[in-house]
N, C-alpha and C positions, 0 to 999 in steps of 0.2 A: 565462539569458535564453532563453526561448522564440522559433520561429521568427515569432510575430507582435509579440511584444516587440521584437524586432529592426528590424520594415518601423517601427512607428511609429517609435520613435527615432532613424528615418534621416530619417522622414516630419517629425518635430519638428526637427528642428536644420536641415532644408533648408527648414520655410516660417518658421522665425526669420529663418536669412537675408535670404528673400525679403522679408518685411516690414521691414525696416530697408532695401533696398531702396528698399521701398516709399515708405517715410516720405519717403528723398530724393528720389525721384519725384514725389511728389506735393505736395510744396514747390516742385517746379523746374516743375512743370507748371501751378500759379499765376502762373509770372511768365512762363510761356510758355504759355497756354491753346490754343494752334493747334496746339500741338509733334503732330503725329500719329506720329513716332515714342517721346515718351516714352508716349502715350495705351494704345498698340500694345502695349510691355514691361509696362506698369501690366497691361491686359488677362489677358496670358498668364500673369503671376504669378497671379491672384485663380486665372484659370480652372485652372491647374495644382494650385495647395491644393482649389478644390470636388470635381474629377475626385477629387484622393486620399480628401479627407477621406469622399465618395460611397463609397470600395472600403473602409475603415475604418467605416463604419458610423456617423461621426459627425456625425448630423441635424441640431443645430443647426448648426455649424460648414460645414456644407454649403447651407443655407439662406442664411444671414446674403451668405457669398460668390455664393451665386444669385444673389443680387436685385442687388450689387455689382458681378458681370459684365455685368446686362443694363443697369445703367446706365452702364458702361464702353462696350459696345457702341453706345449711344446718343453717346455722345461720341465715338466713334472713326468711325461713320458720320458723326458731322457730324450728326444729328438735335439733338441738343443741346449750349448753348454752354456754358465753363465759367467756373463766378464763384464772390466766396467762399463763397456757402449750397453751393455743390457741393464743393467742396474739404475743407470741413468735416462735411459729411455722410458723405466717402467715408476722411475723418484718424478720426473717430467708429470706421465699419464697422473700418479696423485695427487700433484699440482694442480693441476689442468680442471681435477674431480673432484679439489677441496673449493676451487675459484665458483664451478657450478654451483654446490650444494651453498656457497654462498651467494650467490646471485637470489637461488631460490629461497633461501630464508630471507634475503632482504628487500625480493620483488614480486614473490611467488612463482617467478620463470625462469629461465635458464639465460636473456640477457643477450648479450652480446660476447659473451667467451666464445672467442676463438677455438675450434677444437681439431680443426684439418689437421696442423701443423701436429700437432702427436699422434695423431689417427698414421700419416704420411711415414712420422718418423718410427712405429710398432710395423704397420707393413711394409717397409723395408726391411726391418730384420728378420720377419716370417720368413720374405722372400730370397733373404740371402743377400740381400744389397747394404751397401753402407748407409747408414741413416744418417740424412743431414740434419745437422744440429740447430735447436729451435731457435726462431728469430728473438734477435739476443738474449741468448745464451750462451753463457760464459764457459768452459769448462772443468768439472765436475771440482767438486771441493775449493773452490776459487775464493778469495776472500770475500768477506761482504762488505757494501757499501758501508762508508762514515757516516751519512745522511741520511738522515728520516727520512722516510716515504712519503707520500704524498696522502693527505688524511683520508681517501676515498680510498685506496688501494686496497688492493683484494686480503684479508688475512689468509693468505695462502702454505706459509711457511717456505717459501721459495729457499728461501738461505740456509734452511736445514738440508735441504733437497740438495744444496749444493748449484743454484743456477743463479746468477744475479739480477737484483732488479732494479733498474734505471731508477734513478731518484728524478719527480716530477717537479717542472718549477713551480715556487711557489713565493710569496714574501718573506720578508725580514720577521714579520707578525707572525705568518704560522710556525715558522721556524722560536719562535720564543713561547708559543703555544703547546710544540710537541705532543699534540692532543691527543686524550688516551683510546686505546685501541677500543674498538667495539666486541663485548666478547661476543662470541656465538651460541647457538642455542644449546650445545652442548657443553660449554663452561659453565651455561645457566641454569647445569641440571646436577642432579647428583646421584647416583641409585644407592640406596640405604638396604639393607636386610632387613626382614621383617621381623626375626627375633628382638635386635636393638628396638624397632619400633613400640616392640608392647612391653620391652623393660623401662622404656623413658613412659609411657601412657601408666605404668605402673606408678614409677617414680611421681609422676605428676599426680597420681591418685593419692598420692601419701601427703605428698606436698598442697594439695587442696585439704585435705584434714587437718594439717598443722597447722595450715591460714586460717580457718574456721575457729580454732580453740584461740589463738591470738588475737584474732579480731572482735570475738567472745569477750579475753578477758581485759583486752586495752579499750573495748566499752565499757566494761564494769568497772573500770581505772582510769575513770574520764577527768581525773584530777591532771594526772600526768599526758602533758600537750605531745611532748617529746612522741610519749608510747603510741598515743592515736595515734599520730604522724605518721608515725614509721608503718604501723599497721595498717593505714592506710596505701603506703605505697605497696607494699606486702601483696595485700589484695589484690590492688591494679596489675602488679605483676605475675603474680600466680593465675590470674585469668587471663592475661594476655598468653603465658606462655602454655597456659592449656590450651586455650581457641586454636595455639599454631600446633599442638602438636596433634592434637587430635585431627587437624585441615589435613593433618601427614597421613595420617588411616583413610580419609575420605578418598572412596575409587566410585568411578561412574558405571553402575547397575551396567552398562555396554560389556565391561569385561566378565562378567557371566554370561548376557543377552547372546555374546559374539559365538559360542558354542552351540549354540540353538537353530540355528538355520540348519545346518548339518543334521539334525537330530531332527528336524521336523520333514525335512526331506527325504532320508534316508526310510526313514519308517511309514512316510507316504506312498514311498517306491514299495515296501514291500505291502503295505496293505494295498495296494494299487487304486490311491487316493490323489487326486491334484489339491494340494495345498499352498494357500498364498498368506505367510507369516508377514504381517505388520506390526513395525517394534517403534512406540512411539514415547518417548523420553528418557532418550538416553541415556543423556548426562545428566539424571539424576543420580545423586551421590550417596553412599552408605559404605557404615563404618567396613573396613576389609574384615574384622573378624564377622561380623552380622553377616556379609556378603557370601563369603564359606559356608555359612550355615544354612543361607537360602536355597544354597545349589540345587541339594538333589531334591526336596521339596518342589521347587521351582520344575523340574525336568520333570518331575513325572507328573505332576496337572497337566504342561504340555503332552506329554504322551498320552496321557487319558484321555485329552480334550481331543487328538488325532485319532485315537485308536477307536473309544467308543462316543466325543462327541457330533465328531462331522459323519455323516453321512458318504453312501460310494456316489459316485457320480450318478450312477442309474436312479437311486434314490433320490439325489437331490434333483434331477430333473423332471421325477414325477412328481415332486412337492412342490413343483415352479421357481425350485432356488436353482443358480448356476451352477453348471457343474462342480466349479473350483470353490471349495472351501475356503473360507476365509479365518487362519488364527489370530488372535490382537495382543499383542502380551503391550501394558500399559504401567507408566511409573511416576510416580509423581510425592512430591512431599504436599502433607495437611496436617496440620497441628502440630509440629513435633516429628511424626513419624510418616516413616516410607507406605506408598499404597503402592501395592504391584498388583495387576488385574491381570488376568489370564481369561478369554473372552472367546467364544467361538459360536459359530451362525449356524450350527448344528440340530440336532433334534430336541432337544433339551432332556433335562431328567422328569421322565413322568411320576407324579407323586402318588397315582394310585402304585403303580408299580413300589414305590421303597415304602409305601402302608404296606400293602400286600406282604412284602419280604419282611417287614419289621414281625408284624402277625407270627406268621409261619416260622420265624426265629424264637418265637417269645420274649422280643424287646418292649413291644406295647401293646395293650389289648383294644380291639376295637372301638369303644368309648373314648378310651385316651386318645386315639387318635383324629376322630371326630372331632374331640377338642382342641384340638391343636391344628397350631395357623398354618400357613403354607411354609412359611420360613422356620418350623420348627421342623417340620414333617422333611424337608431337606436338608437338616443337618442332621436327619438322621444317616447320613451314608458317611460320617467320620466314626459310627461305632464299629469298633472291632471285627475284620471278618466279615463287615457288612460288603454286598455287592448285588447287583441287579443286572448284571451282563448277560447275555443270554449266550455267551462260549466264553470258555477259557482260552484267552490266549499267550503269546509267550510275553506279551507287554501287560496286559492286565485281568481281571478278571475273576481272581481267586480271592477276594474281599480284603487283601492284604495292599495296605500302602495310603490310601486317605488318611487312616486315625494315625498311621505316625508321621504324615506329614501334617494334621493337626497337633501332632503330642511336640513336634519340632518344632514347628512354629512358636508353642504358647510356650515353649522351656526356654525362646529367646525375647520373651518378653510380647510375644504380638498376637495377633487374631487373625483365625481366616472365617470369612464368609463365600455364601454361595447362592446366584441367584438364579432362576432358571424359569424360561416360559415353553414351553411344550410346544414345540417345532420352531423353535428359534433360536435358539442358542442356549447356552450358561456361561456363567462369569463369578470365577471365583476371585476373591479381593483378600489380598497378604496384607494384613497393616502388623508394619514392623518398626519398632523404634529406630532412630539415628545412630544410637550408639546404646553400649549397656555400661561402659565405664562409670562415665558422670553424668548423672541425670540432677536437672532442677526438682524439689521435692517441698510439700507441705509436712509440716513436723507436728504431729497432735499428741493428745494426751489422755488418755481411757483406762480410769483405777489406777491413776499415779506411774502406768508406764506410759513410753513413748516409741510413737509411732511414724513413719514415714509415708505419706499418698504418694505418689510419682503426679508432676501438675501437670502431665499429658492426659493424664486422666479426669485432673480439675475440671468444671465449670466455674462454680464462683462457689462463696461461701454466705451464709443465711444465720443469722442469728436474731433469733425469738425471745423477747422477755415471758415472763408468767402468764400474763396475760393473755396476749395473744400466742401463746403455743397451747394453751386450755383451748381458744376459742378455733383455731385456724389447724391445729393437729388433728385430724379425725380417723373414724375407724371407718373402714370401708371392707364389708364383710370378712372381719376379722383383721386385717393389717391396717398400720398406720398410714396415713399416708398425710400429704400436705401441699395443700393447692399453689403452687407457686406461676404464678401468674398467666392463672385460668387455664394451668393444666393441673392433673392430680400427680403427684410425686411420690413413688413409695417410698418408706423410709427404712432404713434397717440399724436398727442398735448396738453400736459395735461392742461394746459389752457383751449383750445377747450372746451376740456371734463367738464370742472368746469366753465367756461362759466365765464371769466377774462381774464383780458389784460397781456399778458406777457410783462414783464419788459426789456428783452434783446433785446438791437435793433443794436446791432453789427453786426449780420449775421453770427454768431459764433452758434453752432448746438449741443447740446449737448445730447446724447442719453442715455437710461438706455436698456437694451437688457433685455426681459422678458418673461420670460416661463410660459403658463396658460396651462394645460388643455394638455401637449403635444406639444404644437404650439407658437413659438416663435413671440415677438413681439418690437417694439422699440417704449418705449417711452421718446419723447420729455421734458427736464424739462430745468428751467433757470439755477440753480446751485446744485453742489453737498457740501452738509454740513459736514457730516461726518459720520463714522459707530460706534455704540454704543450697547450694547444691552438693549433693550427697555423693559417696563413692560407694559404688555399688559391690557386696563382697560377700562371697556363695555361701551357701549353706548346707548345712550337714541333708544325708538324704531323709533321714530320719524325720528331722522337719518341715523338709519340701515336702515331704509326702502329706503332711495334714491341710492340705490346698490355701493357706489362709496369705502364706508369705511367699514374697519372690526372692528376698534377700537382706540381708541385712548390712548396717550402716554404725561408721563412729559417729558420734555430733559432734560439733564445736563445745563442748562442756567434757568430752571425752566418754561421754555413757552412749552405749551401744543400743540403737533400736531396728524395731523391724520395721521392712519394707512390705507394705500391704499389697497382696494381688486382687485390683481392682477388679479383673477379665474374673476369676477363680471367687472369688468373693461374691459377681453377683450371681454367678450360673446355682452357687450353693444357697442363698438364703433368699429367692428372688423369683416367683414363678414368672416363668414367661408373659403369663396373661398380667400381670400385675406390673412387670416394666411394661408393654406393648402399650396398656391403657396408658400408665403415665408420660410415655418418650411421645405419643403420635404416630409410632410407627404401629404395623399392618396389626390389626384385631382379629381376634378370629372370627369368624362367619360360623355363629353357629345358630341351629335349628331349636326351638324352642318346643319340647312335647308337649310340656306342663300350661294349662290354661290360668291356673291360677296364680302362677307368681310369671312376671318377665322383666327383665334386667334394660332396666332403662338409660340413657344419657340425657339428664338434663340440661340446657340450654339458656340463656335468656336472649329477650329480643328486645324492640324496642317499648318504650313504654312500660319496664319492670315486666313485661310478662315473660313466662316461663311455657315453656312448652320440652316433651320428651320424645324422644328417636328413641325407637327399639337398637340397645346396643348388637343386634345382630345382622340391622341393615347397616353397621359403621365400617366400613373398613378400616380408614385411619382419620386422626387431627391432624388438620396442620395450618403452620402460619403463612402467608401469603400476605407480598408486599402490595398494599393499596394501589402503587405505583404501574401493577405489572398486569393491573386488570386491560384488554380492550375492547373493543368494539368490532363485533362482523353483524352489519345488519342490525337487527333492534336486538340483539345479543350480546349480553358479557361472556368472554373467554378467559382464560388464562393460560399458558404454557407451562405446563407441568408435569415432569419427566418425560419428556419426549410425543407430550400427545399434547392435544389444544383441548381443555375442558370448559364444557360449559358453566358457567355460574346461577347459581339461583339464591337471591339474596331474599332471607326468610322473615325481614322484617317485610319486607311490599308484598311478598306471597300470602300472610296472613293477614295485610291489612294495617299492619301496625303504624303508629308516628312517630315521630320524635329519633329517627335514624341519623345516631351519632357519625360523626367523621373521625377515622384512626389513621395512621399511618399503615399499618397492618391489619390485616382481616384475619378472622379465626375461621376457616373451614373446617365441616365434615363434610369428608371425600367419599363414598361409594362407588363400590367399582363390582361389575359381574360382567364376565368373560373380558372382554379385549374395551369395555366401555366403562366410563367412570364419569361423575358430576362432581360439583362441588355446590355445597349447600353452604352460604354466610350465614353465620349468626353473628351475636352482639359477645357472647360469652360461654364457655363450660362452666358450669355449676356443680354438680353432681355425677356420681353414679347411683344410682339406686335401684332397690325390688320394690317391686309397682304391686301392689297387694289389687288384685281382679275385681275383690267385693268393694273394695270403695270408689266408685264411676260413675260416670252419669254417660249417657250417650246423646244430652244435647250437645250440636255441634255447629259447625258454622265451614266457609269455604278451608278447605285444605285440611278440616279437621276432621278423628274419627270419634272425640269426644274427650273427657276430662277424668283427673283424676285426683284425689287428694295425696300428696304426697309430702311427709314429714309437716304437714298442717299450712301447707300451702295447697292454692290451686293449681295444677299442673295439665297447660292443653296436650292433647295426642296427637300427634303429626301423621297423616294420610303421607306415609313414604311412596307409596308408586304414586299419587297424585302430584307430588312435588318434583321427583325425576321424570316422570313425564314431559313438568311444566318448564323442567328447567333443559328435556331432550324429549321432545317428540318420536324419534323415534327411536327412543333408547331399547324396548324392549322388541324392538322389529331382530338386531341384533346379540342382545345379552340373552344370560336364561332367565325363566319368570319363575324358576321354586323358590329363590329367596323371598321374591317380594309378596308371591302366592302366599307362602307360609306367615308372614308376617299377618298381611292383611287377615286371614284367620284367625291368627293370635288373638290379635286386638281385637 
């Protein structure tokens, strides 16, 4: 259903309503003709269906109610009294305006209703003349027909109204058919209070806990056919009647979005900005309490992104952008949860600038910030008080309202990120669960208690015998971490983290793979219990506050566990640089001072050889469908996030043979200013520190010499020779101090 499909069928089942209203209205206002406030209510209903049916384009149905307010008006002033020719005239016009709004739910137009005939018969009484009475009609209160109606016939309520309607001929058949009425869109609807809503979402919460412990123990009772049995119908019904009740909370992200034009307009007008909001997926759905809690979050990225991301008009047209800004507020469901983007073609946030303020605050000190990548150095403007505006205004400014629409966010279970390229825009990304009632959840076990993942946060799960968890868990200066398939995985020990003795001392490994934030992690647990869906149930502040849980849960065994905060979990035990290397996502670009140590990524190519990339020319890894490589000219490209990158496949650059076929390619991407490559190799191997003194600087094409590393031979990749090789004129446009400094290094 389309976004106009939608207004009428909210527009049909609220003037159904209204006319049965009406009906008792206008009954009650004959035996009270003085009432001026039933006269008043009658009034604003007609007037409130004309106003719509006017914005719908439906002329007659906009007519008919004309001529039916201005003789309401006439009786609410007291200009005229009311008798039964007016009672009947105005029971007629309802008629007349219930036959439309059926025609329109059953064709999308208004048909062929007749509407002259009541139009003729309202002004004649305006004018003081007698109104002649509609073509057949009977008059007023007259009996009704014995005979069924004819099965197409308007559900109009004619007979209530008092007019008769001619029975249609028909056979002997229909007549033994009496076939049943068609209800209409507003018998088809129902309106509920919202309080009932979330005492039955309650109820159901309770009642998926007592399926769980049943289903529990009539497994453990697998003698008795009987018990399964039942418990298994148990089941099916308990999820049935969650899926429907919870469908009952689900409203479409529109009923927030729809207050937003207002708000992006209004504060255009006063910054003296042309703003063009684009709202693209509307109907997507979240839970109504989630939806409350987006609101004001929601509202004020737009006003930030009006106030200080777009540009004035003079500004944007010395930057060669259109005058008129352009907002994008974007929604969509991925994994589980809602993604709402809020996006605008503005100046972007400069990152020296929130270094600069970070400095000058004493949030980070120079070095630290050097170290840190571009997407860390951006989230620094959700700290407290943080802001980089350069005036306070009365929308924003005062470093007040990012961190608590971060702190709001992550207290409903979601994450915001923020991306930002310097004269182009930013786009901040709300990823927000479905619901927080009942979530599907992994159930583990760490020192004999039990714990709850949420499996929006799952990947999959990894289990190592002794063996190879001796051989395949390595340290990598200082953290564990674990190669899972040719990427490095950190690992974190949940034990560690909760500060208890794990109980498995077999040597057996068993991981949970977990996505926070973007960036992939593995954590360590003793045992997996099993997946159930959990009801989610708050917790005291005392323990939100030690960041580790979001909430806690009954199990189907009746023992209460916690629910783990994946988001909170990895920001605490997880440097950035250590997820970034293991997810693929962006590395930092940093500058090497030190001659004698430099931080390698090793590679394989083909023919077992190994070769290493200074990890400071890396931007990111990533995997790339074999599929999606093609051809411009004697050139591989790929499309990859909005740009066409070149390819340079590192087995034919150094010469090698024996170049495997995969499905997938493993790239490293480099990227300096607005240009990027993509180098293939066969494999990631390693990270490692490249010790200066053991090297040779025989060398060969592409190479700048070799190196012994962990007692292999290790070649040294000429990095500007290979972006060159793979973009000629890459550095006509990027800057050369990376690769400058590089090439020194080595």
């Amino acid at each position: 259903m389309d976004e106009m499909d939608e207004i009428v069928q909210e527009f049909l089942v609220e003037s159904h309503e209204n006319l049965d209203q009406l009906d008792r209205d206008l009954v009650a206002l004959e035996r009270e003709p003085g009432s001026r406030d039933l006269l008043a209510s009658i009034f604003r209903t007609i007037h409130t269906i004309k106003g719509t049916s006017g914005f719908l384009a439906f002329g007659r149905l906009e007519a008919v109610t004309h001529v039916g307010e201005n003789l309401l008006a006439r009786l609410r002033d007291g200009k005229m009294s009311m008798t039964a020719a007016t009672t009947d005239t105005l029971l007629a016009m309802v008629d007349v305006v219930r036959e439309l709004l059926t025609s329109i739910e059953a064709t999308g137009g208004e048909g062929d209703v007749d509407v002259e005939a009541v139009v003729a018969r309202v002004t004649a009484l305006l004018e003081g003349r007698t109104a002649d009475p509609m073509p057949g009609a009977a008059p007023a209160l007259a009996p009704a027909p014995t005979s069924a109606p004819a099965p197409d016939a308007p559900l109009d309520a004619r007979l209530e109204a008092g007019t008769a309607v001619a029975p249609a001929p028909h056979d002997a058949q229909d007549v033994e058919a009496t076939e049943p009425a068609r209800r209409n869109v507003a018998d088809a609807s129902i309106r509920v209070d919202v309080d009932l809503l979330d005492t039955l979402m309650r109820l159901v919460g309770e009642l998926v806990l007592t399926r769980n412990q049943i289903v529990r123990h009539a497994g453990a009772q697998s003698a008795d056919q009987e018990l399964a049995g039942a418990a298994q119908r148990l089941n099916l019904i308990a999820s049935e009647l969650q899926e429907g009740v919870m469908k009952t909370r689900m409203q479409p992200i529109d009923h927030l979005w729809s207050k937003l034009p207002r708000v992006v307009r209004d504060l255009g007008s006063a910054l003296d900005k042309s703003v063009e909001l684009v709202m693209e997926g509307r109907e997507t759905e979240l839970d109504r309490s989630l939806l409350e809690s987006v609101k004001d979050p929601l509202t004020h990225l737009v006003r930030n992104a009006v106030d200080h991301g777009l540009e004035s008009a003079a500004d944007r047209l010395v930057a060669g952008k259109p005058a008129q800004g352009v907002l994008t507020l974007r929604a969509y469901h991925e994994g589980g949860q809602v993604v709402v983007e809020v996006c605008d073609d503005g100046s972007g946030i400069d990152p020296a600038r929130v270094s600069a303020k970070a400095v000058e605050r004493g949030l980070r000190t120079p070095a630290q910030l050097e170290a840190m990548s571009h997407a860390d150095v951006l989230q620094l403007i959700f700290t407290p008080g943080f802001s980089t505006a350069a005036a306070v205004t009365n929308v924003s400014g005062r470093g007040v309202g990012m961190d608590v629409v971060k702190t709001n966010i992550e207290a409903m279970g979601g994450t915001i990120e923020v991306e930002s390229v310097l004269g182009r825009g930013t786009t901040c990304r709300l990823r927000i669960p479905l619901t927080l009632a009942i979530v599907p959840a992994l159930t583990v076990e760490c020192a004999g208690d039990r714990y709850a993942i949420p499996q929006v946060s799952l990947l999959e799960l990894v289990a190592l015998d002794a063996d190879r968890a001796a051989s395949e868990v390595e340290d990598v200066n200082g953290a564990s971490v674990y190669r899972l398939r040719g990427a490095l995985l950190p690992l974190v020990r949940l034990a560690d983290v909760l500060g208890v003795e794990s109980v498995r001392s077999d040597g057996h490994v068993l991981i949970a793979v977990l996505q926070a934030e973007g960036k992939r992690f593995g954590l360590v647990i003793d045992r997996v219990l099993s997946t159930e869906e959990i009801v989610v149930k708050p917790l005291t502040s005392r323990i939100k506050e030690l960041g580790t849980y979001s909430g806690a849960t009954i199990l189907g065994d009746g023992r209460v566990a916690l629910i783990l905060d994946v988001q909170a979990l990895a920001r605490r035990v997880l440097s950035a640089e250590a997820l970034e290397r293991a997810t693929g996502h962006a590395t930092t670009v940093e500058t090497t001072a030190a001659t004698d140590h430099l931080r390698m990524l090793v590679v394989g190519i083909a023919g077992g050889r190994r070769v290493a990339i200074p990890l400071s020319s890396v931007t990111r890894l990533e995997s790339i469908a074999a599929s999606a490589v093609e051809q411009v000219g004697s050139r591989e490209v790929v499309q990859y996030r909005g740009a066409i990158l070149p390819l340079l496949r590192l087995d034919r650059h150094l010469g090698a043979f024996g170049e495997k076929q995969h499905d997938e390619l493993t790239v490293v991407v480099y990227s300096a200013g607005d240009r990027s490559v993509a180098i293939v190799v066969e494999e990631i191997i390693d990270i490692v520190d490249e010790d200066a003194q053991v090297r040779s600087d025989i060398d060969d094409h592409g190479l700048l010499g070799s190196a012994l590393v962990r007692d292999r031979i290790v070649e040294l990749l000429d990095v500007r020779a290979a972006i060159l090789a793979a973009d000629p004129g890459f550095y006509d446009h990027a800057p050369l101090e990376a690769a400058t400094e590089l090439t020194e290094a080595l």
